[in-house]
C-alpha positions in Angstrom: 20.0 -159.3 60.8 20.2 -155.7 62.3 18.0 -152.9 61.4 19.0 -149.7 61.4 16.7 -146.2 61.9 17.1 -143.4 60.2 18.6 -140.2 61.9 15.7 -138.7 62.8 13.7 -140.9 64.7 14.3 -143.6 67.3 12.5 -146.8 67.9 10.4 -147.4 71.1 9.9 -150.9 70.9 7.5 -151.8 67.8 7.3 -148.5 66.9 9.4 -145.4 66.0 9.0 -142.2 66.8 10.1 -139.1 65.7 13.7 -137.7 67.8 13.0 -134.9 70.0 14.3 -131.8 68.6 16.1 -129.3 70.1 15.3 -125.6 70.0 17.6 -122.9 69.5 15.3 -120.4 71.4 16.1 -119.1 74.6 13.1 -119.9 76.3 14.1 -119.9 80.1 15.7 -116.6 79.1 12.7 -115.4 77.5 10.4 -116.3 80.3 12.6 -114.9 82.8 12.7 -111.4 81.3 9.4 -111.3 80.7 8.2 -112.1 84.3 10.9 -109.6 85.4 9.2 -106.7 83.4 5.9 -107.9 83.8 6.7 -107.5 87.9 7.8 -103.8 87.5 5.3 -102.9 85.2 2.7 -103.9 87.1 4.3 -103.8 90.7 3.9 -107.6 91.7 7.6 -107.5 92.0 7.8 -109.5 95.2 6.5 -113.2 93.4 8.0 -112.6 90.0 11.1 -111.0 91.1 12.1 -114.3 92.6 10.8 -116.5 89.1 12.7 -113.6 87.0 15.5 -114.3 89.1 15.3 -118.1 89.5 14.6 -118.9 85.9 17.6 -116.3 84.8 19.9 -118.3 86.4 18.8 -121.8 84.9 18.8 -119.5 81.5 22.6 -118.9 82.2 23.3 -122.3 82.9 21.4 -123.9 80.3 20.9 -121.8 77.8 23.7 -119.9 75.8 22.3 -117.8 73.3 19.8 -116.4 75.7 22.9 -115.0 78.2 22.3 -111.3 77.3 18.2 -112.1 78.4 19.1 -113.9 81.3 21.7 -111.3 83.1 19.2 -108.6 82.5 15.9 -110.7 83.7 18.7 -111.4 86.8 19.3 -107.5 87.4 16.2 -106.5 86.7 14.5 -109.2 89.0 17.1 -108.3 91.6 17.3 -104.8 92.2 13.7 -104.0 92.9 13.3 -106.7 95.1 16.4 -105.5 97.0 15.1 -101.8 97.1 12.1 -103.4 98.7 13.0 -105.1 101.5 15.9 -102.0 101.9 12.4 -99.9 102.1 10.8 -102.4 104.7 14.0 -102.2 106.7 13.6 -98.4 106.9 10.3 -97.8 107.0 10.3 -100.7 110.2 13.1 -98.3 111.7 11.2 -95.6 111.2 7.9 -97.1 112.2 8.2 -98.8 115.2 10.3 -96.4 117.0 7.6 -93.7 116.2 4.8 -96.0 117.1 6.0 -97.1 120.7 6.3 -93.5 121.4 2.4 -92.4 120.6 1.6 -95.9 122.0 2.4 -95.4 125.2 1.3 -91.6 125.4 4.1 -89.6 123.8 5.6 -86.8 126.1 
């Protein structure tokens, strides 16, 4: 004699429980595009550009209907982090160049 379960639920050995359901929410997305504009609002964009970013690209893989939220957590987790180590790299030029020369007495 075979028993059967009903759709929604799935037995675990003497007892059932309900079937995990699935979501339709983009939630990676979500939390990707929120960390991203969290970052620029309030300028920790170094630590939550890299989530915005990570998170935008498992939202892209995994989640379809959040695709629009994930490429624009991705940009906008991208290009500040990009303008800031572009602004490290300059300011280092500038910087050290400038501070050898008072350093050792200038002219």
């Amino acid at each position: 004699m075979t028993t059967t379960t009903a759709p929604e639920t799935v037995a675990a050995g003497a007892e059932t429980i309900p079937a995990p359901t699935t979501t339709d929410t983009p939630v990676l997305s979500i939390l990707a595009l929120v960390s991203a504009l969290t970052g620029i609002i309030f300028g920790l964009v170094v630590p939550l550009s890299i989530v915005a970013v990570v998170l935008g690209i498992l939202g892209l893989q995994r989640e379809p209907r959040g695709r629009t939220m994930s490429i624009w957590s991705i940009v906008l987790g991208a290009v500040p982090f990009a303008f800031g180590i572009l602004a490290a790299v300059v300011g280092l030029a500038f910087v050290v160049p400038f501070g050898l020369f008072w350093a050792f007495g200038g002219f």
